[in-house]
Every structure is written in C-alpha cells, then in structure tokens.
C-alpha positions in Angstrom: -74.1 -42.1 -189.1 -70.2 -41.4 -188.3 -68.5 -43.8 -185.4 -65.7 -42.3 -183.3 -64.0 -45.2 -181.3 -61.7 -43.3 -179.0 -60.5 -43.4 -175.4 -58.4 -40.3 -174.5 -55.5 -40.9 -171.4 -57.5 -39.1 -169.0 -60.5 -38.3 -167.2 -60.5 -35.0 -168.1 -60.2 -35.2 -171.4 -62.6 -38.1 -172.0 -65.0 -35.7 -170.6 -63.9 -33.0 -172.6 -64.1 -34.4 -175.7 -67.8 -35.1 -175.3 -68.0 -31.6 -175.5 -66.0 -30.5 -178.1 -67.8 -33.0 -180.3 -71.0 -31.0 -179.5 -69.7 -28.0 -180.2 -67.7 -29.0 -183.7 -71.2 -30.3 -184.7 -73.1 -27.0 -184.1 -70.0 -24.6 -185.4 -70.0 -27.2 -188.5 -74.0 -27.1 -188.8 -73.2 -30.4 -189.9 -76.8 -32.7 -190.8 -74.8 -36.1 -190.0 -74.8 -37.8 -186.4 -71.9 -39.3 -184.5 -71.6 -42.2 -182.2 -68.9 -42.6 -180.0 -67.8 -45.2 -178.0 -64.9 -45.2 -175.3 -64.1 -46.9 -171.9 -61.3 -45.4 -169.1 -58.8 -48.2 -167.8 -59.5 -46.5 -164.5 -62.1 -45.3 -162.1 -63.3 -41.7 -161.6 -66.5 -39.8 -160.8 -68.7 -37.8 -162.6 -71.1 -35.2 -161.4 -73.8 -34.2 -163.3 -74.4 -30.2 -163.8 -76.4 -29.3 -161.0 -75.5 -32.3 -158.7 -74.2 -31.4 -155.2 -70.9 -32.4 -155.0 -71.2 -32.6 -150.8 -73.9 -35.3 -150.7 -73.2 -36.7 -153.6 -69.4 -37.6 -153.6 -67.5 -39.2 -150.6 -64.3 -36.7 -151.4 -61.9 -38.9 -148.9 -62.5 -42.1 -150.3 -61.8 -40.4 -153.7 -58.8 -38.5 -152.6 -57.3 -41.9 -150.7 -57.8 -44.3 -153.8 -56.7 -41.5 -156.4 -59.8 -41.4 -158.0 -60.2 -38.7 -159.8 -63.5 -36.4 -159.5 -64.7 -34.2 -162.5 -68.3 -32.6 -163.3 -69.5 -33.1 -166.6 -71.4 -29.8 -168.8 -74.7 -32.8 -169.0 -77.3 -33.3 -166.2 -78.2 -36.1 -164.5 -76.6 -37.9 -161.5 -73.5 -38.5 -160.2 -71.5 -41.6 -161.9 -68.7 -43.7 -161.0 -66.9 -45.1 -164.5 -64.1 -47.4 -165.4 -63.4 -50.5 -166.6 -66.3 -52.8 -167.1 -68.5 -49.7 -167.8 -68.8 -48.9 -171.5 -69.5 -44.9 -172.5 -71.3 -43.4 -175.0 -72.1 -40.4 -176.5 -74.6 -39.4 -180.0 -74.7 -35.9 -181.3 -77.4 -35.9 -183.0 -79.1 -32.3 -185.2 -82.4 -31.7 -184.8 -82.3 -30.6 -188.4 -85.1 -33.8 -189.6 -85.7 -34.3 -186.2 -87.6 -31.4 -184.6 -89.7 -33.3 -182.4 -86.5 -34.0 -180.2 -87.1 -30.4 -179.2 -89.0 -32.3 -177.1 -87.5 -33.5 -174.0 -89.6 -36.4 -173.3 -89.4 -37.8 -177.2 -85.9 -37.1 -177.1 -85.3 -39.4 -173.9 -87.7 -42.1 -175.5 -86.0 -41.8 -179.2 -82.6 -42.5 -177.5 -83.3 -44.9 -175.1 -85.2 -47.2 -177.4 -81.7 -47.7 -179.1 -80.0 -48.3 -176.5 -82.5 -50.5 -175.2 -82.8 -52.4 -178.6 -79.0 -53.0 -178.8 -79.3 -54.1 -174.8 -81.7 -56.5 -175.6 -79.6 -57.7 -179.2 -76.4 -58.0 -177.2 -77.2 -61.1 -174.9 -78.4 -64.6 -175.9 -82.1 -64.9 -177.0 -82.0 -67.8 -174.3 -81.7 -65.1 -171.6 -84.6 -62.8 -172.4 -83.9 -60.9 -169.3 -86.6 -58.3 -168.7 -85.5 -54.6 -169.8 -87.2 -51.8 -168.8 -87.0 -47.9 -169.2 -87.5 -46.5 -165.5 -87.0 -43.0 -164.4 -86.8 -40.3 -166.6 -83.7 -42.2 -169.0 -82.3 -45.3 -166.9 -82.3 -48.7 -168.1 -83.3 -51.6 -165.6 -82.9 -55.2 -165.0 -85.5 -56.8 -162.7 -85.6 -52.9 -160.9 -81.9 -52.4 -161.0 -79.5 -49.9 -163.2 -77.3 -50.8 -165.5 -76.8 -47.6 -167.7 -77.7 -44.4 -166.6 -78.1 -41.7 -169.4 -78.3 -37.5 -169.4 -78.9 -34.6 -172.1 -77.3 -31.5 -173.0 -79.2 -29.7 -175.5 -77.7 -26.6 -177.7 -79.6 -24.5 -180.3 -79.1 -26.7 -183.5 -77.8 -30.4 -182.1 -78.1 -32.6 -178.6 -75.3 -34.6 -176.9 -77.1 -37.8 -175.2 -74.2 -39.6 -173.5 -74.3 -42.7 -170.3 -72.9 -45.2 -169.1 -73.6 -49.4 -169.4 -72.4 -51.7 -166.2 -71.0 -54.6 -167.9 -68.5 -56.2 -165.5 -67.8 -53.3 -163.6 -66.7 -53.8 -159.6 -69.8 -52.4 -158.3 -68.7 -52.0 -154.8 -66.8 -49.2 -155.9 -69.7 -47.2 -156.5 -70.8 -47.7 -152.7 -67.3 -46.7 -151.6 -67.0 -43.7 -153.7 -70.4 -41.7 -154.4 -72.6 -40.7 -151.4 -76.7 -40.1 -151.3 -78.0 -38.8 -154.4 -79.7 -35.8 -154.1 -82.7 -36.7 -156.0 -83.5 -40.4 -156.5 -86.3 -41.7 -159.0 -89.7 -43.0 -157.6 -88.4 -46.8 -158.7 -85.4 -46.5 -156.7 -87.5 -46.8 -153.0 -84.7 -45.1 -151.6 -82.4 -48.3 -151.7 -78.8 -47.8 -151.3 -76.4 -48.2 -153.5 -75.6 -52.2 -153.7 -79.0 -53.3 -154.2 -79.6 -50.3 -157.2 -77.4 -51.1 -159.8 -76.4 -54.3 -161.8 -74.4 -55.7 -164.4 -75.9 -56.3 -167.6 -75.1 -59.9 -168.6 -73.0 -59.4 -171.7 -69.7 -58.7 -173.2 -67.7 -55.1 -174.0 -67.7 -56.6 -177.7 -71.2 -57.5 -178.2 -72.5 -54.7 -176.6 -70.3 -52.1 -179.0 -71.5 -54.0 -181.6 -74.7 -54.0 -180.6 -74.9 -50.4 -179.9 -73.2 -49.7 -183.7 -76.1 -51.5 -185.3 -78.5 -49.6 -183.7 -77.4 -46.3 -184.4 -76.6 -47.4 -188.3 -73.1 -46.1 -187.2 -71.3 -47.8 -190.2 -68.6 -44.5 -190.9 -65.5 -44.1 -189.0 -63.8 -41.3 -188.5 -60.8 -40.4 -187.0 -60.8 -36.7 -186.8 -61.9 -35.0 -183.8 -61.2 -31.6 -182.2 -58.1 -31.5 -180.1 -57.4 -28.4 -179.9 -60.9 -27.6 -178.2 -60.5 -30.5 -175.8 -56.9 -29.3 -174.6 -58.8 -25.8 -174.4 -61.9 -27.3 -172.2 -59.2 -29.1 -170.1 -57.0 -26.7 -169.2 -60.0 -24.2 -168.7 -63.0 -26.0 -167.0 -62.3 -29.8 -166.6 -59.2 -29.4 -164.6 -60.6 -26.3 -162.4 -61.5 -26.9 -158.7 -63.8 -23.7 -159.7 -65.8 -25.5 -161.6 -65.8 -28.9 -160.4 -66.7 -28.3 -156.6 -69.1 -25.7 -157.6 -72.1 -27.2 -156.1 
C-alpha cells in the first residue's frame, strides 16, 4: 500500500486534497491503496455533507478566534481539528474487495485497523478498553477519540477521521454546537464529557497506523492541480459551505 505524509498550508486545501486523491484513484483505475497521514498547526471545523451548519457550528465563536469553517464532500459529523488531532485518509478500490460494497463491512474492515493500531500504539501495561460504538467511532471507557466517515464512488472509497491525541478539547465545546443526530451511546451528553484523548503519542500512533495498513511505499506525487481547482471552486465558496 502507498503512504502519503503531507500537510498542505491550509484548511482548505487539506480538505481538498482528500478529494483529489479520490478522484486520481478512480480516473487512474489504479488496484493499489493509499494511506495518508497529515495534521494542521491550527484549528478549524469541519462539517460533514449533510450536517446543519446552524446547530451544528457556533459561527461567532469561529468568526472571533479566526477559525476557519469548511464542509467536507464525506458524511458524518461536524469536527473540530488541529494540533493534537492526527488525520487520515485510505482510498482504497473495491477491485478484490467487493464486499466493501457493503456499508456495514466497509465500516467494520476499516475500523478494525484503526482500532488495531490504537490498541498497538500505547503500552501493553495500559490495556485501556477500546471499543467500536456508533456506526464508525472509536471509544475509551464511553468516550470519543476518533470519529471516522465514508465517501464512496463507483470503483474506490475514501474513509478518512480524526484521532484526539493531545488535542485542547475545550475547544471543541467553544466552537461546535448540538449535533443534529447523536449515536445511542452518546446519552445526549455534551460535549466535555464525550470525547477524550487517547493516551499516546503523534509518533507512535503514525507508526502504528502505517503497520496496520502495510503502508510501506511513499510517494510524493499528488494532484495539485485538482486541489487548487476544488479550492478555488467549492472549498473556498460560502455557497457551498453554509449550504445546510
């Protein structure tokens, strides 16, 4: 499997590139996967798709603190990234792999790995309980850590989320407002008694996460052009990020 290690300079084109990396795969039919790995030096918000930008984002707070707000082409929730919170995305082809036609075997397929290389990247003498809850989060002791979504296309899949690592959780509180839909586990708890740190290190956990996925081939080439195209176009348009 091919490894991309790259963090763009903004936002927008962080999420862009996501993407573009979905897209090169299907226009390339190519049968290999790709991991990437990235992490901003700043915070912003993400919406998923369909989520409702006037519950789910507190638009002042964002607007006074300069954080910027984007909507991602993915589903899910709303996020808040940043430092202490480690991205990834896998395209993966279905080619070898049809049962990930399957939305349900392609959440469990995924998360497994990342749950493995959760579970690899702390010290044995933690043994913290991890648990898959929800549809595709991951859980310590009933609270998030990484929160995951799906974009599907006709010949590959982008599965792309987020791991709290050492991440100022406060600002999650401060920034995002009530999710429109919450999972069953949640028991409509707010935001500072949801989500978590997972007890490990940036380093260990991209290591651990590279292991898993067999993602021993880095590449460097990605597709800039398309990005530029997606940010000047969608990821940069009030048209499209206010939408909902």
């Amino acid at each position: 499997m091919q490894r991309l290690d790259l963090t763009l300079a903004t936002p927008a084109e962080n999420v862009a590139l996501d993407e573009a990396l979905l897209t090169a795969a299907e226009e390339s039919a190519t049968e290999v996967g790709l991991l990437r790995l990235w992490e901003a030096d700043s915070p912003f918000v993400v919406l998923g798709r369909a989520s409702q930008a006037g519950r789910e984002v507190n638009r002042e707070a964002c607007r006074n603190r300069g954080v910027p707000v984007l909507r991602r082409a993915s589903g899910g929730a709303t996020v808040v990234a940043g430092p202490g919170c480690l991205m990834y995305a896998v395209i993966l082809p279905y080619e070898g792999n049809p049962q990930l036609r399957q939305l349900d075997l392609c959440h469990q397929f995924v998360m497994t790995k990342l749950r493995s290389a959760a579970t690899a990247a702390i010290s044995p003498l933690e043994s913290p309980q991890i648990d898959l809850q929800g549809i595709c989060d991951l859980t310590l002791a009933g609270r998030k850590f990484s929160g995951n979504s799906l974009r599907c296309r006709r010949t590959h899949f982008l599965y792309h989320g987020t791991v709290l690592y050492d991440y100022d959780l406060t600002l999650i509180g401060d920034l995002l407002g009530t999710p429109t839909r919450m999972p069953d586990y949640r028991e409509n708890r707010d935001h500072a008694d949801f989500v978590t740190n997972f007890p490990s290190t940036a380093a260990k956990l991209r290591d651990a996460i590279i292991h898993a996925w067999d993602a021993t081939e880095p590449v460097t080439d990605w597709p800039q052009a398309e990005v530029q195209r997606l940010v000047q176009e969608k990821y940069t348009q009030d048209a499209w990020t206010w939408s909902r």
